[in-house]
C-alpha positions as CSV (number, residue, x, y, z in Angstrom):
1,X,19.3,-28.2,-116.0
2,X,15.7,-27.3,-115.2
3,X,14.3,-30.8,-114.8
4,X,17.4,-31.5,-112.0
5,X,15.8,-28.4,-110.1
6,X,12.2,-29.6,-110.7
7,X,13.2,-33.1,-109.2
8,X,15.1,-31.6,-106.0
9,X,12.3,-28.8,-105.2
10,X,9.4,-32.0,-105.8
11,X,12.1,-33.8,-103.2
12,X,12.1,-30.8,-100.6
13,X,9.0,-30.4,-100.9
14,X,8.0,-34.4,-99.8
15,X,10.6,-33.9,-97.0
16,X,9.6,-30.9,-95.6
17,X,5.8,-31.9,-95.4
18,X,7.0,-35.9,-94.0
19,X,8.8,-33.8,-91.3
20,X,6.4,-31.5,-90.2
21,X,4.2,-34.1,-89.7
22,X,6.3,-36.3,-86.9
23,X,7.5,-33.4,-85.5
24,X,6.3,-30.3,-83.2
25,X,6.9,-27.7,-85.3
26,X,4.6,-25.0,-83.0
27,X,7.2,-26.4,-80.1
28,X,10.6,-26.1,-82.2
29,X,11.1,-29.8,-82.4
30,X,13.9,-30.5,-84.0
31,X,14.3,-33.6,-86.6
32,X,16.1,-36.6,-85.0
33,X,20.0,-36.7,-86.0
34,X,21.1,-39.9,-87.2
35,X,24.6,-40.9,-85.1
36,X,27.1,-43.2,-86.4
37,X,27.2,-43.9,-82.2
38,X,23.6,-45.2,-81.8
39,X,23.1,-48.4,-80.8
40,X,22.6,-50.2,-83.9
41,X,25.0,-50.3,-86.7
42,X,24.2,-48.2,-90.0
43,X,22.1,-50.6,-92.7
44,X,21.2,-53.4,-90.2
45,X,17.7,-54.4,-90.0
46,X,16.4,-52.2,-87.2
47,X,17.5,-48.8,-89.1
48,X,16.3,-50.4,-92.5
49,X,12.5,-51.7,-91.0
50,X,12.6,-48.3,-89.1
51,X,14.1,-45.9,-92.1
52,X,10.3,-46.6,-94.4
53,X,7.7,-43.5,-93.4
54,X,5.2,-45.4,-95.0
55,X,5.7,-48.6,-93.9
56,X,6.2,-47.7,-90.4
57,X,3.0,-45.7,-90.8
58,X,0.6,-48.5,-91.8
59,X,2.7,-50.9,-89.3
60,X,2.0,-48.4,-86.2
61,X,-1.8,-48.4,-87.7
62,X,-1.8,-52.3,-87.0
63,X,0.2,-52.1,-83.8
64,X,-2.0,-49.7,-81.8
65,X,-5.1,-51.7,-82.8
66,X,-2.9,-55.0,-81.7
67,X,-2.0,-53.2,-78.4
68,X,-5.6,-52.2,-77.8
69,X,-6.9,-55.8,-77.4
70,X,-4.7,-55.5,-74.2
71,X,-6.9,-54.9,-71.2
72,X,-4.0,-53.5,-69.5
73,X,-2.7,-51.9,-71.9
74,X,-6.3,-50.1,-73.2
75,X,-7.0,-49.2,-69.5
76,X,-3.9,-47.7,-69.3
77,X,-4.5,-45.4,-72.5
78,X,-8.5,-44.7,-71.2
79,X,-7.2,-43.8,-67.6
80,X,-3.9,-42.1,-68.4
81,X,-3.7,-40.5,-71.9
82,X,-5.3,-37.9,-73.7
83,X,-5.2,-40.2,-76.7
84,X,-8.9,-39.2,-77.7
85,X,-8.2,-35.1,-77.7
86,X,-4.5,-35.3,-78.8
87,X,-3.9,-38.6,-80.9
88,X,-1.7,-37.4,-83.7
89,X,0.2,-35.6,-80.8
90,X,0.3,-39.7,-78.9
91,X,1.4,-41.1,-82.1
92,X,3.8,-38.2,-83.2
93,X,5.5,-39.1,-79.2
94,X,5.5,-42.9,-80.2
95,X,7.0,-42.2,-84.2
96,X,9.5,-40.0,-82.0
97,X,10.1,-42.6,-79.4
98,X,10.9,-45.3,-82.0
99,X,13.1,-42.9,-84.1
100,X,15.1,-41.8,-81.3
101,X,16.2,-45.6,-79.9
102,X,16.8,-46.8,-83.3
103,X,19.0,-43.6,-85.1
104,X,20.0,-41.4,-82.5
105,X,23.3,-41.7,-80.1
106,X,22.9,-44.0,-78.0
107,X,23.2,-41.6,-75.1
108,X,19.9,-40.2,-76.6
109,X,18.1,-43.6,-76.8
110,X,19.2,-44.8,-73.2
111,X,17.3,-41.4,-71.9
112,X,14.3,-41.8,-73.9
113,X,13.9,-44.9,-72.6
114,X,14.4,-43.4,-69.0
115,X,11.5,-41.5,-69.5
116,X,9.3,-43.9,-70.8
117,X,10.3,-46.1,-68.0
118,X,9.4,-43.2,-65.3
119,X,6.3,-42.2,-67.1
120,X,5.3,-45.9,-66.6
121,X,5.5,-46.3,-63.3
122,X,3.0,-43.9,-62.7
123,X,0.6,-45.7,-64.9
124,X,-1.3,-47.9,-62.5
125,X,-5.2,-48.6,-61.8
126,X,-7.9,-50.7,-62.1
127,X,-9.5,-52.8,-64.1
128,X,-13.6,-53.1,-64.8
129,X,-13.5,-56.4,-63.3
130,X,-11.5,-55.1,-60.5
131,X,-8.4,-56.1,-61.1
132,X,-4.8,-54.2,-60.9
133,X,-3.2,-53.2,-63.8
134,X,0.7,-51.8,-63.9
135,X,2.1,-50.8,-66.9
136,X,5.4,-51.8,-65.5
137,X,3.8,-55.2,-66.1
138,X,6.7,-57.3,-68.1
139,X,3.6,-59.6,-69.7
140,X,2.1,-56.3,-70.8
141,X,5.3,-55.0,-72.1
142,X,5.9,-57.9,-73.7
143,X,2.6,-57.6,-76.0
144,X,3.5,-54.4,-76.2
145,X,6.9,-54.7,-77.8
146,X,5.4,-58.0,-79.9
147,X,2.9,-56.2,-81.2
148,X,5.1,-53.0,-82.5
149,X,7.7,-55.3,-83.8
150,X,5.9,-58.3,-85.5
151,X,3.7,-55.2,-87.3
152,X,6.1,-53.1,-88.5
153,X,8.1,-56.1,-89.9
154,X,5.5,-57.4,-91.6
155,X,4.5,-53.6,-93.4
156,X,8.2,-53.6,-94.4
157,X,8.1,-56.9,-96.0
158,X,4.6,-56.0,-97.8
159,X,5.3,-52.3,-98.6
160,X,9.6,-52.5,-99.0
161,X,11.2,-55.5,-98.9
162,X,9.0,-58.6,-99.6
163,X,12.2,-61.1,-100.4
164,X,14.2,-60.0,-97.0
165,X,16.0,-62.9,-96.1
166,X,15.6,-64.6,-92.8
167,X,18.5,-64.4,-91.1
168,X,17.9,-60.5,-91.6
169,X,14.0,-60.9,-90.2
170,X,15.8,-62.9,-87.0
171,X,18.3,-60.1,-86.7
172,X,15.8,-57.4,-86.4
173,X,14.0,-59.4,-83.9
174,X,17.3,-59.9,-81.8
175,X,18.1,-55.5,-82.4
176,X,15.0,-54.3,-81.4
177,X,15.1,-57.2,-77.9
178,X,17.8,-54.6,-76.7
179,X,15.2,-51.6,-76.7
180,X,12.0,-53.8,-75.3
181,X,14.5,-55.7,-72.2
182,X,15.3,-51.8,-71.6
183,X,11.6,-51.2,-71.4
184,X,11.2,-53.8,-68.6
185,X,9.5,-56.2,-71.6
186,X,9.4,-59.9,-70.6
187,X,9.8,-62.3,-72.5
188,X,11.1,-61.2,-75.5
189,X,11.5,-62.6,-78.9
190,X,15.0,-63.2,-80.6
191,X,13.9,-64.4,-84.1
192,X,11.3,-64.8,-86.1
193,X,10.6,-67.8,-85.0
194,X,10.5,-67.0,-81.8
195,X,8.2,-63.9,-82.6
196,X,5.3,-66.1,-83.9
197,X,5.1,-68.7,-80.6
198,X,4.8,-66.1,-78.4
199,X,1.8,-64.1,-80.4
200,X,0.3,-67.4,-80.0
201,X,1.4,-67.8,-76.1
202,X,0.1,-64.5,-75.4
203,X,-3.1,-64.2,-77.3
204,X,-5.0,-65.9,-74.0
205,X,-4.2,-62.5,-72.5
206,X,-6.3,-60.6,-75.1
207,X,-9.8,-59.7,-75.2
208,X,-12.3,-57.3,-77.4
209,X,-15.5,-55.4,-76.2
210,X,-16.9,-52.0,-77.0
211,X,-14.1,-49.6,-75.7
212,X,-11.7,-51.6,-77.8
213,X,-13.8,-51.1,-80.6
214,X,-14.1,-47.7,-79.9
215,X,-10.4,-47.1,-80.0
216,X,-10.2,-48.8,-83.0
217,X,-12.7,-46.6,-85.2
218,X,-10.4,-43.3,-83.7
219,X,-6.9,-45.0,-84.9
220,X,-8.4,-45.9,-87.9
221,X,-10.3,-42.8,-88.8
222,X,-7.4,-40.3,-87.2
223,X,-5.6,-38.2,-89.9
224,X,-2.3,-36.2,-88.9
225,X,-2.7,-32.8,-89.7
226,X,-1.1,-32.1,-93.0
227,X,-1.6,-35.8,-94.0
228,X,-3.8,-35.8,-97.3
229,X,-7.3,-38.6,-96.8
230,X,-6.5,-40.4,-99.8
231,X,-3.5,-41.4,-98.3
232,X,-5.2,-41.8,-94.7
233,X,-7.6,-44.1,-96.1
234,X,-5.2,-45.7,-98.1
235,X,-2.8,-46.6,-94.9
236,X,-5.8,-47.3,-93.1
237,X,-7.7,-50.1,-95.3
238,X,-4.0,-51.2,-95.4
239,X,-3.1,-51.6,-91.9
240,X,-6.6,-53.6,-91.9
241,X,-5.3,-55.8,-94.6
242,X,-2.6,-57.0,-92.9
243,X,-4.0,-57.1,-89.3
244,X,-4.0,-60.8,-88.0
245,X,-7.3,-62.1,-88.7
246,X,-8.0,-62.9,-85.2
247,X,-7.7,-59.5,-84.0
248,X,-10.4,-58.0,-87.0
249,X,-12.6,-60.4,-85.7
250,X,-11.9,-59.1,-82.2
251,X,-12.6,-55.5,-83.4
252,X,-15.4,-56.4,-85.0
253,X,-13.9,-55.3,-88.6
254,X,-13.7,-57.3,-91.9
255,X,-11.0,-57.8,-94.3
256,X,-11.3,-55.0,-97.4
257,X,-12.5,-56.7,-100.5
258,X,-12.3,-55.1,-104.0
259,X,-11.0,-51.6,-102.3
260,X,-8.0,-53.3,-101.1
261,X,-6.4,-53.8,-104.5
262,X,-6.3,-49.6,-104.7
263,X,-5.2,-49.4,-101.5
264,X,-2.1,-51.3,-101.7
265,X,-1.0,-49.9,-105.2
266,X,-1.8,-46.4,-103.4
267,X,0.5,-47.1,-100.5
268,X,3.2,-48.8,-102.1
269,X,3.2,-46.0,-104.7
270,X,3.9,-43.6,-101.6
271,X,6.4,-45.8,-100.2
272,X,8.3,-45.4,-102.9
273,X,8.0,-41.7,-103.5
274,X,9.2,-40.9,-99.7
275,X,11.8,-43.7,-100.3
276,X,12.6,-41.4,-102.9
277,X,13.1,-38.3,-101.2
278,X,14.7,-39.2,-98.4
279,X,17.3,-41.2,-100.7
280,X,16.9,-44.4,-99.1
């Protein structure tokens, strides 16, 4: 009987710490309910992709850094966000966001997205060059959205599924369309397929530079409060591993060598644990 014990105390444990993390405990945030009336079915692709901690974790890594090669989009963050002082608290907001839309009931998800949409239209300046930026922009939304989604997927498929079939990948493209048309997001990817023209369509759009890069260096060096920086640095030199090779170049970063290897046993070794404890 004692090892049973031992194994559901290590399990608390892992939970408790995972949940103090994404949520404002100092503001009595409370853990988002999963609802049989959200507005994605139980065990489809969304909730799967969106159900791994880790995954998720080294996908948002690879989306932020995506979404930073934006102009609009990193104007928007520089001029509107305390991103710099209060990261984990941006990203906890974004983990939330994300969790919210794809668990909660739908009620809750169509009102998140409500605020997002009004806390957008105030977003609005000018760039260096002098030109406007919204971020009610659809084309901005659109990277956005392609940038969360495409990363994500592809840290579930290195970190949780690697042999997810297709037809699943094309469903969680077509899921997670319903959230970023919401959003104001145009266009918007249906598959896979789909997914990958548009990255390609819309990388004209991007560009580097120093404030980019400076972003970069904060995302990648950031470590949540309660987070341990062997796994920091772990998720980190992941996220860099799977970032599209364009965009390291961009960032001025280059692909881990021999530390990778660690790295991805590290991370995949987490995965599993959290899997673990939250009995997916």
């Amino acid at each position: 009987m004692a090892l049973p014990r031992a194994s559901e105390f290590v399990r608390r444990r892992l939970v408790g710490r995972v949940l103090s993390v994404f949520n404002d405990v100092a503001a009595d945030e409370k853990r988002v309910v999963i609802s049989d009336q959200a507005m994605f079915e139980r065990d489809s692709p969304i909730r799967m992709v969106h159900s791994g901690v880790i995954s998720m974790g080294v996908g948002g890594i690879v989306s932020l850094l995506l979404q930073m090669l934006h102009p609009d989009a990193l104007q928007g963050v520089l001029d509107h966000s305390d991103f710099r002082a209060d990261m984990h608290g941006r990203l906890r907001r974004t983990s939330r966001f994300i969790a919210v839309t794809t668990f909660s009931h739908r009620d809750e998800a169509m009102a998140a997205i409500d605020r997002v949409n009004r806390i957008h239209a105030k977003v609005s300046g000018v760039l260096p060059d002098g030109t406007p930026y919204s971020a009610r922009n659809p084309r901005t939304l659109a990277w956005v959205h392609l940038a969360e989604a495409t990363s994500f997927l592809c840290a579930y498929l290195a970190y949780v599924k690697p042999q997810m079939p297709e037809a699943e990948q094309d469903e969680y493209f077509r899921q997670f369309a319903v959230i970023a048309r919401a959003l104001g997001a145009d266009p918007v990817p249906k598959t896979r397929a789909e997914a990958d023209s548009l990255v390609y369509d819309l990388r004209c759009d991007l560009a580097g530079g120093s404030a980019a890069r400076d972003i970069a260096r904060l995302v990648l060096n950031q470590r949540p409060q309660g987070v341990p920086i062997i796994a920091q640095r772990a998720m980190a030199t992941a996220a860099i591993d799977l970032l599209p090779s364009y965009a390291r170049a961009m960032l001025g970063l280059t692909r881990p060598g021999a530390r990778v290897v660690p790295a991805r046993l590290a991370t995949r070794a987490m995965s599993d644990a959290l899997r673990w404890a939250f009995r997916q």
